[in-house]
C-alpha positions as CSV (number, residue, x, y, z in Angstrom):
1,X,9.3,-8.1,19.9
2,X,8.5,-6.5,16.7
3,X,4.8,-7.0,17.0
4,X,4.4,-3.4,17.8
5,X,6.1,-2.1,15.4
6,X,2.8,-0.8,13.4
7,X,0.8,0.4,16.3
8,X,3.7,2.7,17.7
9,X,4.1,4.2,14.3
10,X,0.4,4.7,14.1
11,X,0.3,5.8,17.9
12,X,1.3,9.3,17.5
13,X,-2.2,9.7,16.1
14,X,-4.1,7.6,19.0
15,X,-7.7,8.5,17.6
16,X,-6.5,7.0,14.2
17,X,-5.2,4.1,16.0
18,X,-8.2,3.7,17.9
19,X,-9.9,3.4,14.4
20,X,-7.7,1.0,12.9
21,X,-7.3,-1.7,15.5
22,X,-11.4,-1.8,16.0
23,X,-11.1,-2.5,11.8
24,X,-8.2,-5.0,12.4
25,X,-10.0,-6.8,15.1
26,X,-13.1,-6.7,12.9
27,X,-11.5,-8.3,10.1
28,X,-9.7,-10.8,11.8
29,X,-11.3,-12.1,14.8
30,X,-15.0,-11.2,15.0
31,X,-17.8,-13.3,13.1
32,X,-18.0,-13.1,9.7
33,X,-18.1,-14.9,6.5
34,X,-14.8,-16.4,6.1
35,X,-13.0,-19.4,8.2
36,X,-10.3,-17.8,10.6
37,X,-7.9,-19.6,9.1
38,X,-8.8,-18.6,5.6
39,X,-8.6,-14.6,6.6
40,X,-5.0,-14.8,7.8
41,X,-4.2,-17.0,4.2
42,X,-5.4,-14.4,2.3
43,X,-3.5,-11.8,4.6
44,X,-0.1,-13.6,3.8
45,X,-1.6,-13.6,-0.1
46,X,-1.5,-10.6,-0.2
47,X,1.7,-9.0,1.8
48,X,3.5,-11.3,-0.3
49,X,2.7,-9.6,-3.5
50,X,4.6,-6.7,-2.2
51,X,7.2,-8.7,-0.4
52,X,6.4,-7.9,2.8
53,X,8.0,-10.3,5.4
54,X,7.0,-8.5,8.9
55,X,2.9,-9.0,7.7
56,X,4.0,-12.2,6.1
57,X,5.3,-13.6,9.3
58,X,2.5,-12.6,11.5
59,X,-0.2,-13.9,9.4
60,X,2.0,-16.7,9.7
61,X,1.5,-17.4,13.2
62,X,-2.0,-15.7,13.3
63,X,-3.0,-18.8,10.7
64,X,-1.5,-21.3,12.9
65,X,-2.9,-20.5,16.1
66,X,-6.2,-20.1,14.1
67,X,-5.6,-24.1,13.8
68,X,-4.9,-23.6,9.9
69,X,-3.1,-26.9,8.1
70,X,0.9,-26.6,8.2
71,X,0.8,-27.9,4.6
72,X,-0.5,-24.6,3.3
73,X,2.6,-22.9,4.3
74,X,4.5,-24.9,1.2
75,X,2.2,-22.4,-1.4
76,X,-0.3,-21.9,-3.4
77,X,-0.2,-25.2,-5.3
78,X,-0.6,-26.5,-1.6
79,X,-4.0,-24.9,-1.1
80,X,-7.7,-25.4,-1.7
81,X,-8.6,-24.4,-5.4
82,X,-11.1,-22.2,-4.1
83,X,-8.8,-20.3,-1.9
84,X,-6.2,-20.5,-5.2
85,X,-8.7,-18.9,-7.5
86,X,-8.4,-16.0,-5.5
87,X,-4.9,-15.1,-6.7
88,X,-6.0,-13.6,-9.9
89,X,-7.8,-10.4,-8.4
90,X,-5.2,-10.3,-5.6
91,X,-2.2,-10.0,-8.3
92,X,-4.7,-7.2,-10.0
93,X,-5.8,-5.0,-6.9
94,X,-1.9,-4.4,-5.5
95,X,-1.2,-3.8,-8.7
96,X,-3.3,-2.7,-11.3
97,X,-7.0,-2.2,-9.3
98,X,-8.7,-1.0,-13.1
99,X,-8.3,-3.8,-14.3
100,X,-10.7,-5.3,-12.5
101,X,-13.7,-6.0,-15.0
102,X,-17.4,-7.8,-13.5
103,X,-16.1,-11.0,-15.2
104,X,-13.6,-11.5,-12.7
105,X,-15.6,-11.6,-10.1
106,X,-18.4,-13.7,-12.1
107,X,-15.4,-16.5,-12.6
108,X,-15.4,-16.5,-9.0
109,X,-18.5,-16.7,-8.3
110,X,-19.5,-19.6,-11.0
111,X,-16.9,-21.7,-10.1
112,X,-19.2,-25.0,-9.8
113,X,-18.3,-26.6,-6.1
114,X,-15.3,-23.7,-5.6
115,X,-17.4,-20.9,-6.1
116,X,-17.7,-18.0,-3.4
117,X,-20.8,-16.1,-1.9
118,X,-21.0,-12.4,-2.5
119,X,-20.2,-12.1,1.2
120,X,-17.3,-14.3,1.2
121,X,-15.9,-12.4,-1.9
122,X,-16.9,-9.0,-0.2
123,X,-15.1,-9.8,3.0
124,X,-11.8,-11.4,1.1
125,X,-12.0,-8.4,-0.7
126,X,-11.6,-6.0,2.0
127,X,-8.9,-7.9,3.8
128,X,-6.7,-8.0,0.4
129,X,-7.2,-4.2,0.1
130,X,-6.4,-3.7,3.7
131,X,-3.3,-6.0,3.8
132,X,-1.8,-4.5,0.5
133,X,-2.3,-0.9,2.0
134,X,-1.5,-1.7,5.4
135,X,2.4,-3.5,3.8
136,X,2.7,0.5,2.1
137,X,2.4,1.8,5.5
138,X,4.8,-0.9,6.9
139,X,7.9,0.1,4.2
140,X,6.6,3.8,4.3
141,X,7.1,3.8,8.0
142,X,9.9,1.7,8.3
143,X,8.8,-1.0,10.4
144,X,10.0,-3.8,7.8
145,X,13.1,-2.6,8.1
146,X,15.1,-4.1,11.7
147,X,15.6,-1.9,14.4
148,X,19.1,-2.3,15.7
149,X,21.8,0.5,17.1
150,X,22.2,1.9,13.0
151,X,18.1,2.4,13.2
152,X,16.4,5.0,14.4
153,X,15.9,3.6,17.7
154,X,12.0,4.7,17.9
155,X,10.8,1.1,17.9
156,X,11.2,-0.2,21.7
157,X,11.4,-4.6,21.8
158,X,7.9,-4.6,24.2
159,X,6.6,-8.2,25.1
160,X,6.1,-10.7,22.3
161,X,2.4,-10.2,23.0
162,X,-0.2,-10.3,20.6
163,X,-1.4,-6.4,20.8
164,X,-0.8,-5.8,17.2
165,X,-3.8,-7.7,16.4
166,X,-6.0,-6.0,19.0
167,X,-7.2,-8.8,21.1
168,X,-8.7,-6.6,23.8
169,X,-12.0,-5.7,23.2
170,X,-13.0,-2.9,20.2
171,X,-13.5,0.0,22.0
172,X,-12.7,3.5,22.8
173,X,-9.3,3.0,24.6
174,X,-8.7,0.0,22.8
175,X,-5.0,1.5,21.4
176,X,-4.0,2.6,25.1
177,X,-5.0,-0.8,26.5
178,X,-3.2,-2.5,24.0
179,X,-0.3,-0.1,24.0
180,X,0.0,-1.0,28.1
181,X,2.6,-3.2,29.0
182,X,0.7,-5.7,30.7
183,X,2.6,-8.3,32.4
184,X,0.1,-11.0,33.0
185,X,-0.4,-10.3,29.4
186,X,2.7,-11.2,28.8
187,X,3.5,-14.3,31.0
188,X,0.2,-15.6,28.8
189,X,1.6,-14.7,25.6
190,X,5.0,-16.3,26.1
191,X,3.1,-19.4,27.4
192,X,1.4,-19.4,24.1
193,X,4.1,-19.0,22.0
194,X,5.9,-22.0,23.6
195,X,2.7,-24.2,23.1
196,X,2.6,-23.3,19.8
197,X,6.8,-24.1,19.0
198,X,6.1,-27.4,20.6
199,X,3.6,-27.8,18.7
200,X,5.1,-26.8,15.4
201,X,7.7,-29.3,16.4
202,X,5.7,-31.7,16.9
203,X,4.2,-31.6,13.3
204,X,7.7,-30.9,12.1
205,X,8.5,-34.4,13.6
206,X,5.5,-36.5,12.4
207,X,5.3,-34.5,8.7
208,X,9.7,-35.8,8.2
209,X,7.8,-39.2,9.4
210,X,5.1,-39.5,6.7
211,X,7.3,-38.2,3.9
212,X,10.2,-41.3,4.7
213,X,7.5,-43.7,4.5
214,X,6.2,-42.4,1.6
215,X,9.7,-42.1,-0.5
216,X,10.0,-45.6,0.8
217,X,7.0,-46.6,-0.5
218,X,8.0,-45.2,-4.0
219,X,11.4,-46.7,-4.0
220,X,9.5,-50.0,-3.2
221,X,6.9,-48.9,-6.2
222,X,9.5,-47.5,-9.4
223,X,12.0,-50.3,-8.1
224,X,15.5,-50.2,-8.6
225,X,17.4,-48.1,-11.0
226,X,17.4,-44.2,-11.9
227,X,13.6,-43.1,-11.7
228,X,14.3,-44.7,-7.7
229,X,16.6,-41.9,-7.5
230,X,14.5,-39.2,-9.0
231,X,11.7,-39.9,-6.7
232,X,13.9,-39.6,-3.6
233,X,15.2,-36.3,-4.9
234,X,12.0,-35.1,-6.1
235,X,10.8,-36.2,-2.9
236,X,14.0,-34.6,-0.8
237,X,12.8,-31.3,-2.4
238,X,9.1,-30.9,-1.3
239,X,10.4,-32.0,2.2
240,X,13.2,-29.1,1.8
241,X,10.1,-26.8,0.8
242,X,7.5,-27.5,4.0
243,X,10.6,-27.1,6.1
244,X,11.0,-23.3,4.5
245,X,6.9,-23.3,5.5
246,X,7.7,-23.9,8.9
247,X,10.6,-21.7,9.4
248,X,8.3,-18.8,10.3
249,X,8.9,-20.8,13.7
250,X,9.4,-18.0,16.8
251,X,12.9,-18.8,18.2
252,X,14.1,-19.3,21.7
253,X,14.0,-15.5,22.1
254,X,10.3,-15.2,20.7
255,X,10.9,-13.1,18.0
256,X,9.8,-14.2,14.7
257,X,12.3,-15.4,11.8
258,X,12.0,-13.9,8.7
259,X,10.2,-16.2,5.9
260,X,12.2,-18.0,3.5
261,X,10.7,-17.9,0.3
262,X,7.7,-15.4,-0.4
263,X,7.2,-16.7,-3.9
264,X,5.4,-19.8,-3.0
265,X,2.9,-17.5,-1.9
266,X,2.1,-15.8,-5.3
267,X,1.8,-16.3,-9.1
268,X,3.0,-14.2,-11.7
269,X,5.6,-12.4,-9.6
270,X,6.9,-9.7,-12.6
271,X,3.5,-8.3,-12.8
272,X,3.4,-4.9,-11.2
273,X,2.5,-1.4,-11.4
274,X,2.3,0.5,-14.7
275,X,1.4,3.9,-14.5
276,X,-2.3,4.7,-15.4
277,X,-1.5,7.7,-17.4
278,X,0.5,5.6,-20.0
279,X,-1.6,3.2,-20.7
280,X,-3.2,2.6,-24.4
281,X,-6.8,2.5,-23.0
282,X,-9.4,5.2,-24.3
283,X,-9.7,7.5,-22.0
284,X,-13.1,6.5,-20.9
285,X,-11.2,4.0,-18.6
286,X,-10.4,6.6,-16.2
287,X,-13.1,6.0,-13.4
288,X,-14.8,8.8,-12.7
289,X,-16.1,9.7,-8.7
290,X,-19.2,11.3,-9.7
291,X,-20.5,7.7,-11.3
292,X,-19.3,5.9,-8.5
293,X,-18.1,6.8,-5.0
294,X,-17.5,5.4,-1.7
295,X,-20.4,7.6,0.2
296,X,-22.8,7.1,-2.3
297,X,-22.3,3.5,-3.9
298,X,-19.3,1.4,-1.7
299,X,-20.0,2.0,1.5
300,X,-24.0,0.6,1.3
301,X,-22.6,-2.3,-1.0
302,X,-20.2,-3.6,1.6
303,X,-22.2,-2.7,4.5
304,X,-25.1,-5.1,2.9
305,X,-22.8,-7.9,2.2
306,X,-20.8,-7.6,5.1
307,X,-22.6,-6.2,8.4
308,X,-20.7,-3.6,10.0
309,X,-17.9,-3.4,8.2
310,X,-19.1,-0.7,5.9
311,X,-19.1,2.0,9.4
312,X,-15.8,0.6,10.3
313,X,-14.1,1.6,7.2
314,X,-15.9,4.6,7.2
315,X,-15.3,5.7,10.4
316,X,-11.8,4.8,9.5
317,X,-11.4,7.3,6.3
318,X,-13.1,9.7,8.2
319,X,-10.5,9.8,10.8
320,X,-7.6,10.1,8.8
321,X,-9.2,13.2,6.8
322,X,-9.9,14.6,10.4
323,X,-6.5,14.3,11.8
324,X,-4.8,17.8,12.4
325,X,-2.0,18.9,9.7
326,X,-2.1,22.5,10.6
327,X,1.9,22.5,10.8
328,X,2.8,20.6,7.3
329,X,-0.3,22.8,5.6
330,X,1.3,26.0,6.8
331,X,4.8,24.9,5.8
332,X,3.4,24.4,2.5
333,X,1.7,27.9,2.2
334,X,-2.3,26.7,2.2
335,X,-4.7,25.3,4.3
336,X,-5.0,21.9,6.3
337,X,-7.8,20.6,3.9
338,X,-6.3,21.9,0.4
339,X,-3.0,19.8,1.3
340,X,-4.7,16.8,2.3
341,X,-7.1,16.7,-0.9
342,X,-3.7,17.5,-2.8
343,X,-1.9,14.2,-1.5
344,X,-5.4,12.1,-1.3
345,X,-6.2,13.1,-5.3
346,X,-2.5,12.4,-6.4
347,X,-2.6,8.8,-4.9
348,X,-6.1,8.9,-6.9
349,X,-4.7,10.3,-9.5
350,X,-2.2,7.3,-10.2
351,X,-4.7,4.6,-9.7
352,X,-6.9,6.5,-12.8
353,X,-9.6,7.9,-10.0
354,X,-10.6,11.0,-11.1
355,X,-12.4,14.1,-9.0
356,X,-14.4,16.2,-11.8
357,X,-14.2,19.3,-9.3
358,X,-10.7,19.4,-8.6
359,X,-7.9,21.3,-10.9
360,X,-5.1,18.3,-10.7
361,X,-2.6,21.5,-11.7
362,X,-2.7,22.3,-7.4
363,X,-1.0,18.9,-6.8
364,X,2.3,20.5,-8.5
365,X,2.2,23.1,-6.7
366,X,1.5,22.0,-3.3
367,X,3.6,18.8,-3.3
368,X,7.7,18.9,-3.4
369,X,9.6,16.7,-6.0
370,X,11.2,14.5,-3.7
371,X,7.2,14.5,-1.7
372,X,5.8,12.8,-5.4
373,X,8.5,10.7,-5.5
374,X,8.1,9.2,-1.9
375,X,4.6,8.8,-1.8
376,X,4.4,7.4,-5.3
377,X,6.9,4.3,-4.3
378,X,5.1,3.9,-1.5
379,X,1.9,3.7,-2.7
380,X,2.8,1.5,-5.9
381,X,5.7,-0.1,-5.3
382,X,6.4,0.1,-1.8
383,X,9.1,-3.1,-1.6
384,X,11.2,-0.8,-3.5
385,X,11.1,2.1,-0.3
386,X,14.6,1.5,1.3
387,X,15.4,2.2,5.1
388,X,16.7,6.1,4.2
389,X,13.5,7.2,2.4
390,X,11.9,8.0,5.3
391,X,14.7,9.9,6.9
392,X,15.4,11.5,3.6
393,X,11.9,13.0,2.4
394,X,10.6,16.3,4.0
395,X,13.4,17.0,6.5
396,X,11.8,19.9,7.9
397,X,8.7,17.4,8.9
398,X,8.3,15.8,12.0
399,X,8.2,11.9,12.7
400,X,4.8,12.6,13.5
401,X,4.0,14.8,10.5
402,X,5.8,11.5,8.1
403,X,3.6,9.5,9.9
404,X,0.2,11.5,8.8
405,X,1.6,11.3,5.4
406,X,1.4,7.6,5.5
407,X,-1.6,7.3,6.9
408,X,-3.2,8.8,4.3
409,X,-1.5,7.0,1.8
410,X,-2.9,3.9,3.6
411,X,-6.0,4.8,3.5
412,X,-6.7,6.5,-0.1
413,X,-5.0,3.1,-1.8
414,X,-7.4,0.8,0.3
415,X,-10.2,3.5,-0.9
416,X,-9.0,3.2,-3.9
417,X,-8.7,-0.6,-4.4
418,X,-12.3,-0.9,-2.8
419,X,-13.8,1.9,-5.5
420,X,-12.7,-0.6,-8.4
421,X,-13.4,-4.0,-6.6
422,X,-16.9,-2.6,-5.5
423,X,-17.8,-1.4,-8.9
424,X,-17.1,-4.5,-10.1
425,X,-19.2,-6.6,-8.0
426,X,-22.5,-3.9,-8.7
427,X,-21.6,-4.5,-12.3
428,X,-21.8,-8.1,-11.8
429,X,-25.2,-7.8,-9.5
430,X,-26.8,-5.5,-12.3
């Protein structure tokens, strides 16, 4: 029952949740221009990157019960070369989003009969950015972490229902109808999940199947002797890694086993976050918001290539910078807006995004140490946020007050990612 996790986390600001789960639902289940299947692939490409089992293992099951092929589970050599191609500006955008140059996204979209549309790459973009943002908010909350008696006991095991991916219709309300515990809902959800583990079984059984006849084959083939008995171990070893594939089975309790192996998932695994400030660039690298913002360039760009999504994201930005901080502002000595635009800038501010009207000296003085250090590892490294952080940071804050925090660190890195991604892509169109 860990489903929930996110959306009771997020719930102490229900008009932010509200917000979200319309964007979710958007992303994943509405029309648009990528496969179903496809959109929960690139979800696990991405919370893989930062390591993050509890997305990893829903976009598991999300892919499955989209009718995605089992065999994709073994990794990326395992996968369509079009949807592999896509790795490269994955690795760059949780990591290192200015590096991301028009060529990148021209490789992508020359690739003779694996190359994407603008809309495909516009949507796959915004799902990589929201996935990589959304796993911050997962370690920054503490929702990866397993709630047991030595937790903080704020996560309650609900049904194993599928609320976290808003299946109820977008909507005002949508957070309270999908926060409800609905029983019916929940009859159907189990009943689902059992179809699904036979099924799992099922292709479990008949993959074990293929694979003897096949090693058969090859002994029959390379003959007696030792290259026999490499091919049967070689063999043994690609069955051992689509077993670790399907492990994300649900067990007889319904709750979700932890994935085996994230590294099939990704490429290049030591590449990571350098700090932007220590770079040997020139300093014209730093991207500047007055040549290219979200209001005046982003937001048309991926509302044209991708209808409605554009508002959705918007909306969703809007409502974080809306939510009430009167209490954390006032413990800090300044106003609600000045200590948001302080944590927004710094999470900027480390991705190279620079705000011509703002003096950067304020962050320092509105943001503790130990603040910095928090919201830095969970915006750029968040696998490395361990269960205590949470507790530790701000202990005259609220839950609800950490929570805020988070938020906005969600949504200024997705902001962020977009702002470099999108540039790129007009680059590429000029």
């Amino acid at each position: 029952g860990r489903l929930e996790a996110v959306t009771q986390q997020m719930g102490y600001h229900p008009q932010y949740l509200d917000s979200f789960l319309k964007t979710q639902h958007y992303l994943m289940h509405m029309d648009g221009p990528l496969p179903f299947d496809c959109r929960h692939y690139i979800a696990i490409m991405a919370a893989a990157r930062h390591q993050c089992r509890y997305l990893v293992n829903l976009h598991v099951l999300q892919f499955l019960r989209a009718g995605g092929d089992p065999q994709w589970l073994r990794g990326l050599d395992f996968i369509p070369p079009k949807l592999r191609n896509l790795n490269e500006i994955n690795k760059i955008l949780a990591h290192r989003p200015w590096l991301i140059t028009k060529e990148h996204i021209e490789k992508l979209l020359k690739i003779s009969e694996w190359s994407w549309s603008l809309a495909e790459l516009v949507h796959a973009v915004v799902l990589l950015a929201h996935c990589h943002a959304l796993a911050s908010f997962v370690f920054g909350c503490g929702c990866e972490q397993d709630e047991g008696p030595g937790g903080r006991g704020l996560l309650k095991p609900l049904s194993p229902g599928n609320q976290w991916f808003c299946e109820a219709p977008a909507g005002n309300g949508c957070s309270q109808e999908l926060l409800r515990i609905n029983r019916k809902r929940s009859l159907d959800s189990c009943m689902e999940l059992d179809s699904l583990r036979e099924r799992m079984q099922r292709i479990h059984v008949e993959t074990e199947g293929r694979e003897e006849m096949r090693l058969l084959q090859q002994d029959r083939e390379e003959g007696e002797g030792q290259e026999a008995e490499v091919g049967l171990q070689d063999g043994t070893e690609h069955h051992s890694d689509l077993s670790a594939g399907l492990s994300h089975l649900a067990d007889t309790d319904g709750e979700v086993t932890s994935a085996t192996n994230l590294a099939c998932y990704m490429q290049d695994p030591d590449f990571g976050y350098q700090d932007f400030a220590r770079r040997d660039e020139d300093q014209t690298q730093v991207f500047r918001v007055q040549d290219y913002s979200w209001e005046d360039h982003g937001f048309s760009l991926v509302n044209r290539l991708y209808s409605d999504i554009g508002h959705l994201l918007d909306e969703k930005f809007r409502m974080v910078d809306g939510l009430q901080s009167s209490a954390m502002a006032k413990r800090q000595g300044c106003e609600p807006s000045v200590f948001k635009r302080g944590i927004w800038n710094y999470i900027h501010c480390m991705f190279g995004i620079r705000y011509d009207d703002y003096d950067y000296a304020e962050v320092n003085q509105l943001l503790e140490r130990m603040l910095k250090v928090y919201i830095k590892t969970v915006t750029c490294y968040p696998e490395k946020t361990n269960s205590e952080m949470f507790d530790r940071f701000w202990k005259q804050f609220k839950h609800s007050e950490k929570v805020h925090v988070n938020l906005l660190i969600l949504e200024a890195r997705m902001q962020a990612e977009l702002l470099y991604a999108l540039q790129a892509i007009t680059q590429y169109m000029i």
